[in-house]
C-alpha positions in Angstrom: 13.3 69.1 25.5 16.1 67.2 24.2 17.4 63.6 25.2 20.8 65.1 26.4 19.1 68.1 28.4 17.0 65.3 30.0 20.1 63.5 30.8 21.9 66.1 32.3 19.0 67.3 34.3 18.5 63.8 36.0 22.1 63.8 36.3 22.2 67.2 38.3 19.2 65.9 40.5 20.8 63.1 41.8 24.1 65.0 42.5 22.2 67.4 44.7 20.5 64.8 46.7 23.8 63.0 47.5 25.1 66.2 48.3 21.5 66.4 50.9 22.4 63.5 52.3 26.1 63.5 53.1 24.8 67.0 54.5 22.0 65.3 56.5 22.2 62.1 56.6 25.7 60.7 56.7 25.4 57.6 57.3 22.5 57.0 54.5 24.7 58.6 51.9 28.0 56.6 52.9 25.0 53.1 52.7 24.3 54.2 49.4 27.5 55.2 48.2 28.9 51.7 49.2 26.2 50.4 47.5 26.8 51.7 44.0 30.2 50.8 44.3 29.3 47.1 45.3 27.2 46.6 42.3 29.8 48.2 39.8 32.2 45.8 41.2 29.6 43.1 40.5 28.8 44.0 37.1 32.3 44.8 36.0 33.9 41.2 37.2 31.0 39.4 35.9 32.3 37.4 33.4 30.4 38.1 29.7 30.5 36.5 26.4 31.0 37.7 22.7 30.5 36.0 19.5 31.8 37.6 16.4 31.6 36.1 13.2 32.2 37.4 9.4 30.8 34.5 7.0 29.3 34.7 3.5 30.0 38.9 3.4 27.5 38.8 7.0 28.2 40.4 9.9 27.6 38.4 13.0 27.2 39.5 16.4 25.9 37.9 19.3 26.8 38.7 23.4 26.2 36.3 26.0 25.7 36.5 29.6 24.8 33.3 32.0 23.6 31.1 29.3 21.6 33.7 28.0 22.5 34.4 24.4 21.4 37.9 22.6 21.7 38.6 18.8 22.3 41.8 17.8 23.6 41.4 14.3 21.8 40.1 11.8 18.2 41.2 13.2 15.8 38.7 14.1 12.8 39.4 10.6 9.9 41.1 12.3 6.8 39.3 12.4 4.5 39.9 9.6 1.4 39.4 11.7 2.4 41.8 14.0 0.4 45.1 13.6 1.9 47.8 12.4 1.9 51.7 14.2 0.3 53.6 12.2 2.4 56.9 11.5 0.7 60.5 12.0 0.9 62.3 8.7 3.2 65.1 8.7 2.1 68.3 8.4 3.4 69.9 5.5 6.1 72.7 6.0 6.6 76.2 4.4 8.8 76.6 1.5 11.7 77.9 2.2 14.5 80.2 0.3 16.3 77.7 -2.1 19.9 77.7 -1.0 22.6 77.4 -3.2 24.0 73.2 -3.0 27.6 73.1 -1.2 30.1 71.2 -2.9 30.3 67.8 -1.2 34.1 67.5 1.2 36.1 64.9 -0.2 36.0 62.1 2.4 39.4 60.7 4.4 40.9 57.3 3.6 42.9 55.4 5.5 46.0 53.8 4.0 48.1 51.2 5.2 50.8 49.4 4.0 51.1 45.7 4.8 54.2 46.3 7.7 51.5 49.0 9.0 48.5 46.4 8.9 51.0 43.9 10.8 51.7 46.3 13.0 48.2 46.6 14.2 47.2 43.5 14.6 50.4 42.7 16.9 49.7 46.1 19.0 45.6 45.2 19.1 46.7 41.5 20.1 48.8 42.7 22.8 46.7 44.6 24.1 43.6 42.3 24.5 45.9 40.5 26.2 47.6 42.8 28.2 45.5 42.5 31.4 45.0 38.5 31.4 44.2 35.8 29.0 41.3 36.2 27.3 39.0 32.7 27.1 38.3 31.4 23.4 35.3 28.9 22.8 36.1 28.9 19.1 38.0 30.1 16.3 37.7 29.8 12.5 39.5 32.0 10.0 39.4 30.3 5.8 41.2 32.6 3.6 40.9 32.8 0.0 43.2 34.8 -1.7 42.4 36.0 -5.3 43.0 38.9 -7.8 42.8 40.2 -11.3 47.1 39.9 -11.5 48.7 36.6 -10.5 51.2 37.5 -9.4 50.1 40.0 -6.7 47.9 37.3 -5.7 50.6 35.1 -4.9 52.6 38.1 -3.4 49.0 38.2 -0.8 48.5 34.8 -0.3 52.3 34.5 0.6 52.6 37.4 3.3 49.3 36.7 5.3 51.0 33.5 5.9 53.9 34.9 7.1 51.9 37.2 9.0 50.3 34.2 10.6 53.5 32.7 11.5 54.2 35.8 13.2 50.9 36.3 15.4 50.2 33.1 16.2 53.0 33.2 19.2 51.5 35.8 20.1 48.2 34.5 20.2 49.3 31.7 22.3 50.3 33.9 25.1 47.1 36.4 25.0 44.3 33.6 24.7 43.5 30.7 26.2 42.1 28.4 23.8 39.5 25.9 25.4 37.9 24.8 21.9 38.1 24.3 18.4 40.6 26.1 16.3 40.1 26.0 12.1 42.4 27.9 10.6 42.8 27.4 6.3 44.3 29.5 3.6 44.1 28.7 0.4 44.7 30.7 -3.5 42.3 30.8 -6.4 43.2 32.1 -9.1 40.0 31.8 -11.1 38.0 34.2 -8.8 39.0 38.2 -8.6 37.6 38.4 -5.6 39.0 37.8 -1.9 37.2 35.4 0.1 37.3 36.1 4.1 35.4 34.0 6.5 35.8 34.7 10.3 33.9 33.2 13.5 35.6 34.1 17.2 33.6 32.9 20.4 35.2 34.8 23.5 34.7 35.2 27.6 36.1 37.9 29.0 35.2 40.3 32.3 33.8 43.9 31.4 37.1 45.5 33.3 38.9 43.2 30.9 37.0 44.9 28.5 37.3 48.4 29.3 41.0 48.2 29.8 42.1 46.0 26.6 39.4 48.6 24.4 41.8 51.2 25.7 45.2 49.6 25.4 43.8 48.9 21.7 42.7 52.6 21.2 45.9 53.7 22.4 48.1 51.0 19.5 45.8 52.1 17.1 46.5 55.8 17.5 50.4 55.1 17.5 50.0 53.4 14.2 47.8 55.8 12.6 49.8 58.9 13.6 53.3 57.0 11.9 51.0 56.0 9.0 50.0 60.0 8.7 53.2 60.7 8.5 53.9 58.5 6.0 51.4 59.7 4.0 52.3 63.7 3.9 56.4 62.7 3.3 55.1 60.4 0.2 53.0 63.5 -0.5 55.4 66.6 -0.1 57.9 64.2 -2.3 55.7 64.1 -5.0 55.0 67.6 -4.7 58.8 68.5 -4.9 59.8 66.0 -7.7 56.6 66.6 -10.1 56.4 63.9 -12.8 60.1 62.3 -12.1 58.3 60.9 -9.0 55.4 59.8 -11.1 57.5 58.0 -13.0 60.1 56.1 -10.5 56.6 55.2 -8.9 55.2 53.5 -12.2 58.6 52.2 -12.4 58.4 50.7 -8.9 55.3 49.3 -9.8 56.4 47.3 -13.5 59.3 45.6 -11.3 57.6 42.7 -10.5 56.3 41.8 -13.7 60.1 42.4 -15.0 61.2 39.9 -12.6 58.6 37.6 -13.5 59.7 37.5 -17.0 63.5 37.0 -15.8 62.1 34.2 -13.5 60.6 32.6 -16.6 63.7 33.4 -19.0 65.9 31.8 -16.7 
């Protein structure tokens, strides 16, 4: 039997003796009802911690919870002189009819443009913050932009600080900020490679949670749906226009280097 049939099993058991008791035993039922509700109160106002950090291509994840600190992300090495289960040989299965190999689906991708990416991280902002400030511990974000072209580099480094100019407000009216804030960007253009490194400490309440989670879900969609739609106009005009839309796309794409050249002319 199945995890999931287990589930729903218990699930269906403990439905039908609540329904015993209210039938019963009223007053039990109503104790134990008030009960549940008392300590999903509890657990949902208790205040919990987060820390989230991106540093050296790592993924960092620790939660917190009355001093008590638990890492999830990196795992802890195990210990080699633990002993090891030993693992039942399997038992070997009968061949079976060679199936022809399906063709493998060609994934989805997500593409945004930079307005779209801005757009984002204003509507997931607001909503973290959309059902009271959020407590920070700590914040670090050292950005490094690079590239193979210069120019587009230069073009990067330029609007995510102008996208920082623009959240930051924002920011400032979500969180409450009760430690240290390190916040660099920087250009180099002998790497080809962009450089992110990223460390949040956080307190929030689990309804805090739930509803900002949702509030973000809900931003996300609106942004993804526009961005879909985006994506089948750019396609259905390069379906109508063949290679003339090829080509005023390539076109599109040499104007910055023209401009450079006039930049350095002039």
């Amino acid at each position: 039997m199945s995890l999931k049939k287990k589930i729903g099993i218990l699930a269906l058991a403990a439905l039908a003796v609540l329904v015993l008791l209210f039938i019963f035993l009223p007053v039990v039922a109503w104790i134990l009802v008030g009960l549940a509700v008392l300590i999903l109160a509890v657990v949902l106002l208790t205040p919990v911690g987060a820390d989230i950090g991106y540093i050296g291509g790592e993924l960092r994840l620790a939660a917190r919870l009355d001093g008590f600190t638990l890492q999830l992300l990196p795992r802890k090495p195990e210990d080699p002189n633990k002993p090891k289960k030993e693992k039942k040989p399997k038992e070997p299965k009968e061949p079976q009819e060679e199936r022809p190999a399906r063709e493998p689906k060609p994934g989805r991708k997500l593409s945004f443009t930079k307005d779209e990416l801005l757009e984002l991280a204003k509507k997931a902002i607001r909503g973290l913050g959309k059902f009271g400030k959020l407590t920070v511990r700590r914040f670090m974000l050292h950005y490094v932009a690079a590239g193979e072209d210069p120019y587009d580099t230069v073009m990067t480094y330029n609007f995510v600080n102008a996208a920082l100019c623009v959240l930051a407000p924002l920011c400032a009216g979500c969180f409450r900020v009760r430690g240290d804030t390190d916040v660099r960007t920087d250009i180099d253009f002998t790497s080809d490679k962009t450089r992110v490194d990223f460390e949040i400490s956080i307190t929030l309440r689990l309804i805090q949670a739930a509803h900002a989670l949702l509030a973000v879900a809900f931003g996300a969609l609106g942004v993804l749906i526009r961005s879909k739609r985006r994506q089948r106009r750019e396609a259905k005009l390069l379906k109508q226009n063949g290679p003339a839309e090829e080509n005023e796309e390539i076109t599109i794409t040499i104007e910055p280097d023209d401009a450079r050249e006039e930049e350095r002319n002039d």
